[in-house]
C-alpha positions as CSV (number, residue, x, y, z in Angstrom):
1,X,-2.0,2.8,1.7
2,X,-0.2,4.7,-1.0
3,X,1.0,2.7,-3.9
4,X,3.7,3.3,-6.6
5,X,3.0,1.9,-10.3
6,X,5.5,1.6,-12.8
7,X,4.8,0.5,-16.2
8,X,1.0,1.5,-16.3
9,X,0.4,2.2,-19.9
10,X,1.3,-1.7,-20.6
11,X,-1.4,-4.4,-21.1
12,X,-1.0,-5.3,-17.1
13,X,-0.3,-2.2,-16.1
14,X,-2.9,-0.3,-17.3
15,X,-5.2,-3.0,-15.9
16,X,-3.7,-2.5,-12.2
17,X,-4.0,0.8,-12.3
18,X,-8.0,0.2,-12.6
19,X,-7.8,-2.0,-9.9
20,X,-5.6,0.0,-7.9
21,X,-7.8,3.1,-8.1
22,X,-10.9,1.6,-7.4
23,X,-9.6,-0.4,-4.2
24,X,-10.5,1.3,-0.7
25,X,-7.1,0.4,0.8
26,X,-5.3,2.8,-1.4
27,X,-5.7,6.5,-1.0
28,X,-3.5,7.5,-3.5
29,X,-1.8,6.4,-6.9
30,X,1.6,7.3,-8.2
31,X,2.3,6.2,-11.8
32,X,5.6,6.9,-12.7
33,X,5.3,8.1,-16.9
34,X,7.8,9.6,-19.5
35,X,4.3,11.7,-20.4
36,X,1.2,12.3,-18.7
37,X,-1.6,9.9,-19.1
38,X,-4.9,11.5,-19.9
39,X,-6.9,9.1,-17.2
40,X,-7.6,11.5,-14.5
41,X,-9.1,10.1,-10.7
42,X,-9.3,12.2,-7.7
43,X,-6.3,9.6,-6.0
44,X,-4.0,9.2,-9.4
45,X,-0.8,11.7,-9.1
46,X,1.2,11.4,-12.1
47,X,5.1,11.8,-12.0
48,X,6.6,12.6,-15.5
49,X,10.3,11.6,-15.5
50,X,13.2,11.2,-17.7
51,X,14.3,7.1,-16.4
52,X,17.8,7.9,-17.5
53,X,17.8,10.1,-14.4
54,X,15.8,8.3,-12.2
55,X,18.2,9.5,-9.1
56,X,16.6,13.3,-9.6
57,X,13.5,11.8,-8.6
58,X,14.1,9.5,-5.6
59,X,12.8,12.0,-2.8
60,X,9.4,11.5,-4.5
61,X,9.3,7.7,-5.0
62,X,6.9,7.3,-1.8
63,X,4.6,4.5,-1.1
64,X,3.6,1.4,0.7
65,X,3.8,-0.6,-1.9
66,X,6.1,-0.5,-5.5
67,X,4.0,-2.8,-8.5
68,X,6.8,-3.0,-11.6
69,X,5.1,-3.6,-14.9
70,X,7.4,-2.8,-17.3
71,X,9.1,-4.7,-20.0
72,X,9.9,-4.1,-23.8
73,X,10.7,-6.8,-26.7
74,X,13.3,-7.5,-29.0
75,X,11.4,-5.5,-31.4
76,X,10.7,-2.3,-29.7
77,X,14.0,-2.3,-28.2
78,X,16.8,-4.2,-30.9
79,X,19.8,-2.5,-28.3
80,X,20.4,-4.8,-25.7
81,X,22.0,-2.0,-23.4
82,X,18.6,-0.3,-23.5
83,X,17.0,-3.7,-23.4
84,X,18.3,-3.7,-20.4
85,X,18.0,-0.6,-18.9
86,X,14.1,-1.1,-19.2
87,X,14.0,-5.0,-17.8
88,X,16.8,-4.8,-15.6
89,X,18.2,-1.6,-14.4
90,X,15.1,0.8,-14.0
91,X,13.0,-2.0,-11.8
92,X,16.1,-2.4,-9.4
93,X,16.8,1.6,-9.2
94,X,13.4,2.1,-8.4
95,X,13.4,-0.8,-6.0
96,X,16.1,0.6,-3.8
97,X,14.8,4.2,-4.5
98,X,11.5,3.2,-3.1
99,X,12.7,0.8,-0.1
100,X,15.1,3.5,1.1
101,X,11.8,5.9,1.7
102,X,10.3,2.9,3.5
103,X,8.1,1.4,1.2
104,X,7.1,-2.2,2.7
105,X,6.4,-4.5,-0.6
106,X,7.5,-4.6,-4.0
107,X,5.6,-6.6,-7.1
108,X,7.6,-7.5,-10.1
109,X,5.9,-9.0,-13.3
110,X,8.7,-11.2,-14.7
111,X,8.3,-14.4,-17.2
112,X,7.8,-18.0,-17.0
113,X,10.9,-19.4,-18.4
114,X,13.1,-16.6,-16.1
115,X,16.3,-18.2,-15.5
116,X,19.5,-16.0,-14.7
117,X,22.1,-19.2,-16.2
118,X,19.6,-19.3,-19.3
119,X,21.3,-18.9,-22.8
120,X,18.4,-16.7,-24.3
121,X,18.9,-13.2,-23.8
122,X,15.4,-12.9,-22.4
123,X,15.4,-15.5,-20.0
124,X,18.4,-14.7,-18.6
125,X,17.7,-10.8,-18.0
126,X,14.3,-12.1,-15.9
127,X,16.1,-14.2,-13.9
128,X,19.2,-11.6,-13.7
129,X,16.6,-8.9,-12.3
130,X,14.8,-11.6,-10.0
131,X,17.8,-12.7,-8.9
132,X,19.1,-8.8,-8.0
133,X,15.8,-7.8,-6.7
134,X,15.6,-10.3,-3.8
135,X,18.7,-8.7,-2.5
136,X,16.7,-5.3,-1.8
137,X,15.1,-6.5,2.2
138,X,11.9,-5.4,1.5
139,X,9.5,-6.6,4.0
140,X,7.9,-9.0,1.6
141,X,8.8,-9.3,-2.6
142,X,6.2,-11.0,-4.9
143,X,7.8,-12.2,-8.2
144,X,4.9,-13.2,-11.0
145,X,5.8,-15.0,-13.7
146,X,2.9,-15.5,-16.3
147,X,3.0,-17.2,-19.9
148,X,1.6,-16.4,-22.7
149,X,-0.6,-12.3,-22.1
150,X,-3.7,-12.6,-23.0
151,X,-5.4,-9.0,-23.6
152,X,-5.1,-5.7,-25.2
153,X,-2.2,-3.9,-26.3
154,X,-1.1,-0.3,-27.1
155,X,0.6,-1.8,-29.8
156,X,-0.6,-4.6,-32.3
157,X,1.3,-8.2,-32.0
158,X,0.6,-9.8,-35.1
159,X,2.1,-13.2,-34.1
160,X,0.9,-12.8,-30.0
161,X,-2.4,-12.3,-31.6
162,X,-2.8,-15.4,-33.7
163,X,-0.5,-17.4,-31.2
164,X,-3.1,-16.3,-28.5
165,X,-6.4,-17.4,-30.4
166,X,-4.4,-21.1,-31.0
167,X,-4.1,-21.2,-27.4
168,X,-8.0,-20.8,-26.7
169,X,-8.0,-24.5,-28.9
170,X,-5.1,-26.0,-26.8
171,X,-5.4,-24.1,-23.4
172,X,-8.1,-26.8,-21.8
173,X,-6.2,-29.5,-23.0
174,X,-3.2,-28.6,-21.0
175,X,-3.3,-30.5,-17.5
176,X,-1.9,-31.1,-14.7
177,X,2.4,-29.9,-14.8
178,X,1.4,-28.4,-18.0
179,X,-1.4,-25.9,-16.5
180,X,1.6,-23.1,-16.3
181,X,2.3,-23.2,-20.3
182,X,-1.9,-22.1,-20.3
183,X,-2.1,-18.4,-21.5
184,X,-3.6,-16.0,-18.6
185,X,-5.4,-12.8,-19.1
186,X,-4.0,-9.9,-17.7
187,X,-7.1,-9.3,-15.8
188,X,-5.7,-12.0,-13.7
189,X,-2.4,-11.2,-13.2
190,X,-3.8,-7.5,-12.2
191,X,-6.2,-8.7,-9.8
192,X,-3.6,-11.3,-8.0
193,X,-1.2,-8.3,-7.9
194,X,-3.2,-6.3,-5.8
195,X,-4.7,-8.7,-3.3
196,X,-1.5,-10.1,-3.1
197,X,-0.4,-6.8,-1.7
198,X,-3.3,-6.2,0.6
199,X,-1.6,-10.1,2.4
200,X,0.6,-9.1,5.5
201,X,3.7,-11.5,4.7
202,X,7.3,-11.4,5.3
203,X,9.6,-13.4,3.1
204,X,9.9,-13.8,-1.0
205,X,7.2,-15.1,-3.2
206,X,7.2,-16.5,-6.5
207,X,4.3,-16.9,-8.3
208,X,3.9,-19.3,-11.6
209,X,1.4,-18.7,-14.1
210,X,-0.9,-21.7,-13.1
211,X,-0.4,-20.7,-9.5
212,X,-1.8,-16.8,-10.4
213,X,-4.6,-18.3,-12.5
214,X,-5.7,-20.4,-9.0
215,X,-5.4,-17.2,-7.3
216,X,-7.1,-15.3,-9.5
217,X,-10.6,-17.9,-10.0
218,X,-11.1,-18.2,-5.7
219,X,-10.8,-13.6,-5.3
């Protein structure tokens, strides 16, 4: 299979492309980037692009199967229009892009807490895009929707970082309904992404955080 990645120099991301790579069932790798990564693998092909003219690309969005990793914060992106262009409108353009040259699956990394009638900002675009993308008939959509990353980033998070080694004290004390508020390590998210894709299903799939944990401990 070919797949198409989107958002690969994130903490996720760059995990999945990893996984992606090293799986047999893929032969070949398109990361979508606004500049060319220096990992180079005989099945990675690299697509720079300008997103604000996503359109001038379509004929090359070509896969099997679309994995959407991409997301911003308040305080890398303080605009709410391109706030949204990053969490919202790029994942659905490629969506569509993507489903039009027949690709079969796509994987969207979303939030726990996504809720399209929510009154935060954040929430509300998640469940917006969710709520957009399960309009696109892909053969089979998989929505995951993780707490609290735990894992590397390209950019320091002061307050994720000390929030993330509080929640290495509180995690196993979290039980039963309140498994999902755990924090998950992107490893985990990446791995469930992919073998999630390798599953032959039809229909729309949404997956909690305590749910791709589960997942994640039986692969």
């Amino acid at each position: 299979m070919k797949a198409i990645l989107v958002g690969a120099s994130g903490a996720i991301g760059r995990c999945l492309l990893q996984d992606l790579l090293n799986d047999s069932n893929y032969k070949e790798v398109l990361i979508l980037v606004r500049r060319k990564s220096d990992i180079e693998h005989p099945k990675l092909k690299q697509l720079v692009i300008d997103f604000n003219r996503l359109s001038d690309y379509s004929a090359e969005l070509k896969g099997d199967a679309v994995f959407c990793c991409l997301g911003t914060t308040k305080s890398q992106t303080p605009d709410q229009k391109e706030y949204l262009k990053i969490d919202y409108q790029y994942p659905l353009d490629i969506a569509w892009m993507a489903y039009t040259n027949g690709a079969q699956s796509y994987h969207l990394v979303s939030a726990m807490g996504a809720d399209k009638n929510s009154s935060f900002f954040y929430n509300r675009t998640k469940g917006e895009v969710e709520s957009e993308m399960k309009t696109v008939p892909f053969k089979s959509i998989h929505i995951y929707r993780p707490s609290l990353l735990d894992g590397k980033r390209t950019q320091k998070r002061f307050g994720e970082s000390v929030l993330n080694s509080l929640m290495q004290l509180i995690n196993p004390l979290l039980m039963g309904s309140w498994k999902k508020y755990r924090s998950i390590k992107v490893e985990s998210v990446a791995k469930v992404m992919l073998a999630q894709s390798l599953n032959d299903q039809k229909g729309i799939f949404i997956h909690p955080s305590d749910q791709i944990q589960m997942l994640s401990d039986v692969l």
